[in-house]
N, C-alpha and C positions, 0 to 999 in steps of 0.2 A: 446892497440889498435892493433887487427892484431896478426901476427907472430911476435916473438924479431926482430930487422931490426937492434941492436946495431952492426951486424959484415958486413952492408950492404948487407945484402940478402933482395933478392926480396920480397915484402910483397905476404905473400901467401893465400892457402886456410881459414886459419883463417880471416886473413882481409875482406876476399870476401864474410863470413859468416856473420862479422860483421856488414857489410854494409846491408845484405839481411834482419837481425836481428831487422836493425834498423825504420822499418816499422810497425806501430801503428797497434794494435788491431781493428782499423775503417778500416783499409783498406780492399778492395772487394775482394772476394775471386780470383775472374778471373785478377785484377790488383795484388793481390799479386804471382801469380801464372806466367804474364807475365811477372813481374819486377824482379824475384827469375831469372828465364831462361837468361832474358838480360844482369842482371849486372853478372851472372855466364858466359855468353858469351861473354862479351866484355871486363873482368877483365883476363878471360884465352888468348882472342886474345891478347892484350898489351903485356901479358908474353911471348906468344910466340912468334910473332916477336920483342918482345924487344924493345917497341916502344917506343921514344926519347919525350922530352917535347917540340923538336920544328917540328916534325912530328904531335905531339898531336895537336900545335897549327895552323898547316897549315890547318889538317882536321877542325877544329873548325871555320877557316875564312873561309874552303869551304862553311861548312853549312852557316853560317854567312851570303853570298852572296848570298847564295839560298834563303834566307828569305827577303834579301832587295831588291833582282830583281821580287818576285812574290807578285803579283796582283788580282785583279777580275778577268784577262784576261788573265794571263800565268802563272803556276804554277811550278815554277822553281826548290823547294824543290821535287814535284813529279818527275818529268826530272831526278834529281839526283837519287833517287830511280831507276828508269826505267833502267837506261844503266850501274845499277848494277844488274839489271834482279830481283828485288825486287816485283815490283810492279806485275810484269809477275806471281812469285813463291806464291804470295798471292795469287791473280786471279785463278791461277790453281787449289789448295788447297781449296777454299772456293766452284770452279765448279764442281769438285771431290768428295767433300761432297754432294752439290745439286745434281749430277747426281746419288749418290746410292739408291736412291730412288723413282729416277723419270726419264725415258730412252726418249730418242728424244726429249730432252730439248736445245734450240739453246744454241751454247757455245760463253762462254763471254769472252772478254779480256777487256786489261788496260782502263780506262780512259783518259790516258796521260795530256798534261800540256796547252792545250788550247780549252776545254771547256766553254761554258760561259753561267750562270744563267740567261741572259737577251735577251737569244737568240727569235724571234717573232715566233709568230704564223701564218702558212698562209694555202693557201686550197688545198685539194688536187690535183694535174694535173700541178699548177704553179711551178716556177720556184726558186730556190736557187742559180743563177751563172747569175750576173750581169754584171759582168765587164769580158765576158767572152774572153780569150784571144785567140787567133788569130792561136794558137796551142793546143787551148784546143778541146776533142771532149765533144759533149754534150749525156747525156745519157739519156734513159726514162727510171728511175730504179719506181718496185712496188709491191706490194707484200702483203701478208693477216697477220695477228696477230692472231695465236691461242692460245686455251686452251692444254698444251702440252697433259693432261691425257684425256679429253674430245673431242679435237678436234671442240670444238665450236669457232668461231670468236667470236674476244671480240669487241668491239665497243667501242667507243671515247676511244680508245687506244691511248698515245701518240709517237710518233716516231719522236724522236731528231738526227738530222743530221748534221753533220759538217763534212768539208771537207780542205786540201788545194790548194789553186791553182796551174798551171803547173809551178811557178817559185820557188816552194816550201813552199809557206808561205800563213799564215795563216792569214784572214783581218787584226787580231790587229798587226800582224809582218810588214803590207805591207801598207805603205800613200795612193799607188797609187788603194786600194783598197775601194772602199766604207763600210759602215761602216754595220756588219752584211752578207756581200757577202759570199754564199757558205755556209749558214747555213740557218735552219729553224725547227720547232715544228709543224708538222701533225697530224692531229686525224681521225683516222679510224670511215671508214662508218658501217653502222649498220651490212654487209657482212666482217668487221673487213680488208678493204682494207684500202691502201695508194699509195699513188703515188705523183711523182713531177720531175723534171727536176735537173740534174747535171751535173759535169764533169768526165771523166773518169780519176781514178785518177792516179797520178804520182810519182817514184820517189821520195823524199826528203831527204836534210841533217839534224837533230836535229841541233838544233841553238850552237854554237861556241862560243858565247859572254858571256856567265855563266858560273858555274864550272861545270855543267856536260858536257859540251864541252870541257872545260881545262882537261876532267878526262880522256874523249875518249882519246885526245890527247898522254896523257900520258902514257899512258894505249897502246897506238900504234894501234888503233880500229878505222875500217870506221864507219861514221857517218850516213850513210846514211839508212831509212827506204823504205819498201816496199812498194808499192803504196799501199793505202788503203781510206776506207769513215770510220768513225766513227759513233756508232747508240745508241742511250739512246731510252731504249723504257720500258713504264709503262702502266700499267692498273691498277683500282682500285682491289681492293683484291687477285691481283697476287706480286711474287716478282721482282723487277726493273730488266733490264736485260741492261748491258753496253758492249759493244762490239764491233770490228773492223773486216770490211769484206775487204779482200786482192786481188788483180788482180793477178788469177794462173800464168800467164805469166812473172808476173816481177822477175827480176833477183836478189831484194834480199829477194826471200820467204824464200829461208834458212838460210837468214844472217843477219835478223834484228836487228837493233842497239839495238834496248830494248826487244829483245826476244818475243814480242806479240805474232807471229804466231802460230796460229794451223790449221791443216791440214782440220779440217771440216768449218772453215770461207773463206778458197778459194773460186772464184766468178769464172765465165766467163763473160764478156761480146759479146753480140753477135749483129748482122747487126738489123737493125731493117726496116723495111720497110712501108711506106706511111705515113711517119712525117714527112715533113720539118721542125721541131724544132729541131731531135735528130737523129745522123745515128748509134746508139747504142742502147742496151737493157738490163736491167738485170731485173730480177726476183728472189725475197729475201722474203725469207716467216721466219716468227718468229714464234716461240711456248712459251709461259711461265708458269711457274708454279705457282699454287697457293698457297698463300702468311701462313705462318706456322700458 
């Protein structure tokens, strides 16, 4: 098994072969191809910081806690990923592929850890910010969904939105929030519009009470995220588009705790005039491309 280890040397290249070795003839071409890369990458990181059996095992209750604090409603094990800038280095790498062959295609970022499947449907022009708070501003944000190569409006497009509120949290984070507040699923008119009512967003810390907050800690890193909205938006035979659009003004665009930012999701918000509902406005136009 491995390298001789009888004079206690490190198990080496042979071991790490052995292991890769030890995967079946059924296995997928593309899982044998990603499992060769991972355990050759995580058998050389051990070796090179020398990494102890009770370091092994603290990582191991990190993950551990990632998996028993995530839910329907918050996805802890992603968190952890994020504020290693993982999820961010995917994201970019899969936009990067999609963009070499398709230009002025809207750019996507992370998903992050509190999406939720069972988010409702409602109409276009209504509102998503129920419990709206007393420092929140309201916004009329709206905007068309096209075909990036065409330029056609696509129709009963869908456009998923979630947001958190100005105390930093997210309904399922906050009692004092009703249940769905600050979220909603749109579907574009035959002109491939949408619209509905929010808050301009704010500010927040990633949550502290899991291990990707024991990690920032540790790690000696602020916690805190850029204001942003989050946007899940689909059409039939185009491919899904997930992504976060940033208030250019806030002060941590350059400093994001999980790395999301990029420079073409920056928003303005601007005055809006003759709505008593909203003293803001944005305009957020999507393009997507069609589906391989």
């Amino acid at each position: 098994m491995g390298s001789n280890n009888q004079n206690g040397d490190v198990l080496g290249q042979e071991f790490t072969q052995n292991v890769i070795d030890s995967m079946g003839p059924k296995t997928s071409p593309r899982l044998r191809e990603v499992m060769t890369s991972l355990i050759k990458h995580v058998h050389d990181f051990a070796r090179e910081v020398q990494l102890t059996t009770d370091e092994w095992m603290a990582g191991v209750q990190l993950i551990n806690q990632a998996g028993q604090m995530s839910d329907d409603k918050r996805n802890e094990g992603q968190l952890f990923c994020d504020v290693l800038g993982l999820e961010s280095l995917v994201d970019d790498i899969t936009f990067t592929a999609a963009t070499k062959s398709t230009n002025g295609l809207t750019a996507s970022a992370i998903l992050g850890p509190f999406w939720r499947q069972d988010t409702p449907h409602r109409d276009n022009g209504t509102t998503i910010t129920f419990d709206t708070p007393s420092d929140g501003q309201v916004v009329y944000m709206h905007g068309k969904v096209t075909d990036v190569d065409t330029g056609r409006p696509l129709q009963d497009a869908t456009v998923d939105v979630w947001q958190a509120s100005t105390n930093g949290l997210y309904e399922q984070q906050d009692a004092n929030q009703r249940e769905h507040n600050l979220r909603g699923v749109f579907h574009t008119d035959a002109e491939g519009n949408y619209s509905f009512y929010c808050l301009k967003p704010t500010p927040y810390p990633v949550p502290t009470d899991g291990p990707a907050g024991k990690l920032l800690e540790m790690m000696d890193r602020h916690v805190f995220r850029p204001a942003h909205i989050h946007l899940m938006v689909q059409s039939k035979g185009h491919k899904p588009l997930t992504t976060q659009i940033f208030d250019k003004d806030c002060k941590y665009l350059k400093n994001d705790s999980v790395f999301a930012v990029k420079d073409e999701l920056s928003v303005e918000f601007v005055p809006r005039k003759g709505d008593p509902e909203a003293a803001l406005e944005l305009v957020y136009n999507v393009t997507l491309a069609k589906a391989a």
